[in-house]
C-alpha positions as CSV (number, residue, x, y, z in Angstrom):
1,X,102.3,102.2,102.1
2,X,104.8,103.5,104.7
3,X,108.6,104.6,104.3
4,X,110.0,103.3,100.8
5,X,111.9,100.8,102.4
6,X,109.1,99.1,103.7
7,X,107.6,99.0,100.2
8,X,110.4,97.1,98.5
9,X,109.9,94.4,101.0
10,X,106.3,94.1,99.8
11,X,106.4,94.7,96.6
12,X,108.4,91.9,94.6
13,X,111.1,93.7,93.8
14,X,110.5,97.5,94.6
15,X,110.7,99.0,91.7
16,X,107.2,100.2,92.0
17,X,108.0,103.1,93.6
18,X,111.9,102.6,94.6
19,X,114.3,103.6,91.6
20,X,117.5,101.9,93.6
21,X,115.1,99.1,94.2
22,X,114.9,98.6,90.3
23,X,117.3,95.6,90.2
24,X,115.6,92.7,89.0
């Protein structure tokens, strides 16, 4: 995917690959 900040937008909540994203 492209920056990490794209991802979290696809992914459902991020946390794939975006440790902040982790939330839910």
């Amino acid at each position: 995917m492209r920056s990490n900040v794209d991802s979290i937008k696809m992914l459902p909540s991020g946390r794939e690959k975006m440790p902040g994203g982790a939330n839910d």
